[in-house]
C-alpha positions as CSV (number, residue, x, y, z in Angstrom):
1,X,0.0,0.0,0.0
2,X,1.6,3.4,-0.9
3,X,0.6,6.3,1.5
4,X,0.7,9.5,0.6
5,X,0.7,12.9,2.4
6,X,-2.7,14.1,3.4
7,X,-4.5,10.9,3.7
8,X,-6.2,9.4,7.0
9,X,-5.4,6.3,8.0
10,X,-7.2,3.6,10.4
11,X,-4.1,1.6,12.5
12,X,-4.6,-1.8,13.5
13,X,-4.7,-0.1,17.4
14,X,-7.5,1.7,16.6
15,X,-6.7,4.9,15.9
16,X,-6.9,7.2,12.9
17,X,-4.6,10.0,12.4
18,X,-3.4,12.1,9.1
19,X,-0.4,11.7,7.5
20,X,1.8,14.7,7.6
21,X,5.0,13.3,6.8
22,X,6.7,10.7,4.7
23,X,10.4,10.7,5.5
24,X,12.6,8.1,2.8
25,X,15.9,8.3,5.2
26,X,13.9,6.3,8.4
27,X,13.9,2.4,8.1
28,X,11.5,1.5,5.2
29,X,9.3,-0.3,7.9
30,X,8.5,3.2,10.3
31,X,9.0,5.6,7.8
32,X,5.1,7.7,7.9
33,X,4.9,10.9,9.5
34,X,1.4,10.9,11.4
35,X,-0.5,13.2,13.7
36,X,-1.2,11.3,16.3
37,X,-3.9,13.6,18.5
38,X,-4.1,11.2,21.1
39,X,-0.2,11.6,22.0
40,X,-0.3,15.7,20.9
41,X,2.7,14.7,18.7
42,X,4.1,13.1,15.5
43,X,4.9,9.7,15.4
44,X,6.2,7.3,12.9
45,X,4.3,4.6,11.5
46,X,5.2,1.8,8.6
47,X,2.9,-0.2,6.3
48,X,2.0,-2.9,8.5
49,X,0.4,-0.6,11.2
50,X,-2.4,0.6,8.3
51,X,-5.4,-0.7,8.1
52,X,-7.0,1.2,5.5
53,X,-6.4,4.7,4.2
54,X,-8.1,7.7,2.1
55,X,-7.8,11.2,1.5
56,X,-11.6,11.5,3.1
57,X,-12.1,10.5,5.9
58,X,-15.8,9.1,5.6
59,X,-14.0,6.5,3.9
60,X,-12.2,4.8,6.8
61,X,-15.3,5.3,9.7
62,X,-16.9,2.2,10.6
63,X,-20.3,1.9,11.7
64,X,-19.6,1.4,15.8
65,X,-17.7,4.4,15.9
66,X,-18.0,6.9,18.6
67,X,-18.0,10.4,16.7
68,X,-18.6,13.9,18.3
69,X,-21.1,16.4,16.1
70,X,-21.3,19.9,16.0
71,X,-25.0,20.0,15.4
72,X,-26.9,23.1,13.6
73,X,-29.1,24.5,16.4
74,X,-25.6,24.4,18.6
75,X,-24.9,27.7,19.9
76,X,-20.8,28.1,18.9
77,X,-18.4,25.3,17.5
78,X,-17.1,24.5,21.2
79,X,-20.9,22.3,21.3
80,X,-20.5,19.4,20.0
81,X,-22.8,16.1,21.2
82,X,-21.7,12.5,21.4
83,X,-23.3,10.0,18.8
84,X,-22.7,6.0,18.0
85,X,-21.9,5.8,14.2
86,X,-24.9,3.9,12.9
87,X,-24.9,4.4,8.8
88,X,-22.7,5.9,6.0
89,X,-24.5,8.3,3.0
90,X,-21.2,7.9,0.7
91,X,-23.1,10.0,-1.9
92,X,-24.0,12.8,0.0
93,X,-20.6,12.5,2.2
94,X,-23.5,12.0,5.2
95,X,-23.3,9.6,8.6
96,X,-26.3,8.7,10.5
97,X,-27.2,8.6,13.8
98,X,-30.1,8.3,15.5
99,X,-31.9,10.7,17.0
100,X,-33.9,11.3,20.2
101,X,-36.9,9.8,18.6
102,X,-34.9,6.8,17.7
103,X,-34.6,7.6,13.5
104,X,-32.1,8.2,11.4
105,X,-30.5,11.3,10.7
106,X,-28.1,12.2,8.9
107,X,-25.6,15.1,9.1
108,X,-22.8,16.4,6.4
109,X,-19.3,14.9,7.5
110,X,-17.8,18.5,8.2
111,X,-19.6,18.7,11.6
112,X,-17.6,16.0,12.2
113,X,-15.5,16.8,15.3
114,X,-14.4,14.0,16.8
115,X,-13.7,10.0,16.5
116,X,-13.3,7.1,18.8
117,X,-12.6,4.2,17.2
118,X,-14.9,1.0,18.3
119,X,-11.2,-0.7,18.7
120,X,-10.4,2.1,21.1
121,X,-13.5,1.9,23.5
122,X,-13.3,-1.8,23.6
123,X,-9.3,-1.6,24.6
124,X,-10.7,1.0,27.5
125,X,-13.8,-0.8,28.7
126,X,-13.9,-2.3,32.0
127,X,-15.5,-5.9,31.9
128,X,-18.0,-6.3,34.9
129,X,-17.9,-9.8,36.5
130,X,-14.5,-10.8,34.8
């Protein structure tokens, strides 16, 4: 898989991140510049720690995603609310969530503020009664 500046790639650990960097003097295996927000810094990454990549990032959600929207009737950007990803629009560049009624809606991926990976909340779950 060639990776390019700019995309967003989905690690085996879960996380997804941007790639800022490409740097051809590291070892061939660690070699991708990311920003990893989680860690507030850059670290390297090789071809075995992608899952999947794409210049939008719609492409690499999965549904069981934890995402954070900045919904219309919000008062400033700082309000964002916390959703389960349930559906992908890739025409409209939508996801879906439900709403308080328990339907679908769906909202344009640029209020998009947020992302927790369904990989990350089961690595931080405490298991009751094991």
């Amino acid at each position: 898989m060639k990776l390019k500046v700019g995309q967003f790639a989905r690690l085996k650990s879960g996380y997804i991140c941007k790639i800022i960097n490409i740097n051809d003097f590291r070892e061939p295996n660690m070699k991708y510049g990311v920003e990893a927000n989680y860690l507030r810094d850059v670290m390297f990454i090789g071809d075995d720690d992608v899952i999947k990549t794409s210049y939008n990032i719609i492409d690499i959600l999965e549904c069981g995603d934890i995402i954070k929207l900045f919904m219309e009737d919000d008062i400033d950007e700082e309000d964002t609310n916390i959703f389960e990803l349930i559906a992908i629009n890739y025409n409209d560049n939508e996801i879906g969530v439900f709403n308080s009624d328990f339907q679908i809606e769906f909202f344009p991926i640029e209020n998009l503020r947020g992302i927790l990976t369904h990989e990350q909340m089961e690595q931080m779950a405490y298991k009751v009664g094991e």
